[in-house]
N, C-alpha and C positions, 0 to 999 in steps of 0.2 A: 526452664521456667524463667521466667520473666520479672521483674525487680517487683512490679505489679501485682503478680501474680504473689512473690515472696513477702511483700506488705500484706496482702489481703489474708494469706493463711499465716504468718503473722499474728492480724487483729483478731482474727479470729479465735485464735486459741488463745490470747488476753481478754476478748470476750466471754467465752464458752462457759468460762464460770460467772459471768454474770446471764447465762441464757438464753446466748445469743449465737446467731446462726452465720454461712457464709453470707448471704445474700443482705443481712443486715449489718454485718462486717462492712461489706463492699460498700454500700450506703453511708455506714457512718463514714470512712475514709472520703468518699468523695466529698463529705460535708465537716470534713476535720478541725474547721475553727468553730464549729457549734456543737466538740465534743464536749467540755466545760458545761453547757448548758443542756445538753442532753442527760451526761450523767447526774448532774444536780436532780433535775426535774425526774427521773427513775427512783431515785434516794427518797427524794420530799416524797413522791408517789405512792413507795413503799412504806415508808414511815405512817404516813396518815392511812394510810389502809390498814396496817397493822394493828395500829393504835384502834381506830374505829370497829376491826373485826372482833376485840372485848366486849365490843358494846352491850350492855347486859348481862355481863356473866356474872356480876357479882357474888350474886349467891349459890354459885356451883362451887364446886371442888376445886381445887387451882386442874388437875386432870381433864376435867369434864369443862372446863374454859376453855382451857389449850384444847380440847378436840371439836368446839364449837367452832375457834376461831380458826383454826387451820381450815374447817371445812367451809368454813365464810371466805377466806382467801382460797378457796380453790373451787373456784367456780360456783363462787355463792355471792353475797351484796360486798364484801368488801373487797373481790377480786374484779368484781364490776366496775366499785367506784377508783379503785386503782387507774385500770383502763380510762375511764372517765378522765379523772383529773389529769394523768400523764399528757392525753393527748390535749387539752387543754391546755397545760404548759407550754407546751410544744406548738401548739397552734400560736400562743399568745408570742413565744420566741423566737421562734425559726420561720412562721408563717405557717399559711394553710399546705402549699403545696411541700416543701421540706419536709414538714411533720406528719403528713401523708406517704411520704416517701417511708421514713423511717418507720412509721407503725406497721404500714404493709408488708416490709422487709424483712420485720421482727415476726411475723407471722410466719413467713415463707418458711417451712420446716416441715420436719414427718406427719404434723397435726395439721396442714391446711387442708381446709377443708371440712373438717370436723366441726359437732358442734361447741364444742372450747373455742374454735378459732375463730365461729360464725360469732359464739357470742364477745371475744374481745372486740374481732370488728364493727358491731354492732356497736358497743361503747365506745368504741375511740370514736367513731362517727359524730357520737354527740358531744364529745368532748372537745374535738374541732370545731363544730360549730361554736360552745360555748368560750374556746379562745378565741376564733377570729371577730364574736362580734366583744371581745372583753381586754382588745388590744392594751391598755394601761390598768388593768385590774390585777391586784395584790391575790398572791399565793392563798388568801385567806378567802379572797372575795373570788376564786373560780373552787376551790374548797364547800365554798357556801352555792354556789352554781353548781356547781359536781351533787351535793348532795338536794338540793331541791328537783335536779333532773329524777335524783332516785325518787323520791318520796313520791313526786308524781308517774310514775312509771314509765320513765320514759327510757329507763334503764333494762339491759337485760339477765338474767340469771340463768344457770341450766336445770330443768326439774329433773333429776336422775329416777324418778318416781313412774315419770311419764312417756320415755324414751327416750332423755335427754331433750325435752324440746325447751327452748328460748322463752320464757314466758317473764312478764312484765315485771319487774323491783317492786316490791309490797311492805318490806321488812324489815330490821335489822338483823332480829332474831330468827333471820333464815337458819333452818336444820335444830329446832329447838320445839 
């Protein structure tokens, strides 16, 4: 093996537990002075998805919250706008192509191809756009681009109802 080769499985197994694969290992090392800013923007990401995937439980059970919002973070509106704003981040900091590179590499795993993977790529799609044209916009103000994407559907979600197909953001209270 090659010193290379020894960084790359390496990063990977210091990724892994954040959900990361070889090919997006490989990627970030080539792009190692925008790990700072990659991991921020994954953190902020998940943070405000989380936070957003409550939205509406109020009046459920703290049980019946948690299993709203889990299923809204997995392949529902808050797993959406997740994707969404990530590559948003990443479009606004790294650029379009860098944070293309990265998102695609994060996909590269046993689910490419699937429709999870069609519907992240779908969202980061718009979520690059909404960085590259939002180059000096605040965490708050592509936050607020991220979620007007959704409102008007320009976001995508899975209907497990349907055969898994891709169909337009309507919601918050997806799965309710």
């Amino acid at each position: 093996m090659s010193f290379m080769d020894d960084l790359a499985a390496l990063a990977n197994e210091a990724l892994g537990s954040q959900g990361s694969n070889l090919a997006e290992a490989g990627t970030i090392l080539s792009k190692a002075t925008s790990l700072p800013k990659l991991l921020a923007a994954k953190e902020e990401a998940t943070r405000w998805s989380r936070a957003v995937s409550f939205a509406f439980t109020d009046d459920l059970t703290a049980d019946d919250a948690n299993a709203v919002a889990l299923a809204s973070r997995n392949e529902g509106p808050a797993d959406a706008l997740r994707h969404c704003f990530l590559a948003s981040m990443l479009a606004r900091d790294l650029g379009y192509t860098d944070a293309l590179e990265v998102l695609v590499a994060h996909e590269m795993n046993a689910a490419w191809g699937s429709p999870a993977s069609q519907m992240d790529l779908f969202n980061n799609a718009v979520g690059l756009e909404i960085g590259t044209r939002s180059k000096a916009a605040s965490d708050l103000d592509l936050q607020v681009a991220t979620m007007d994407a959704f409102l008007q559907g320009r976001l995508r979600v899975l209907d497990h109802a349907n055969g898994d197909r891709l169909v337009p953001t309507r919601s918050l209270t997806f799965g309710r």
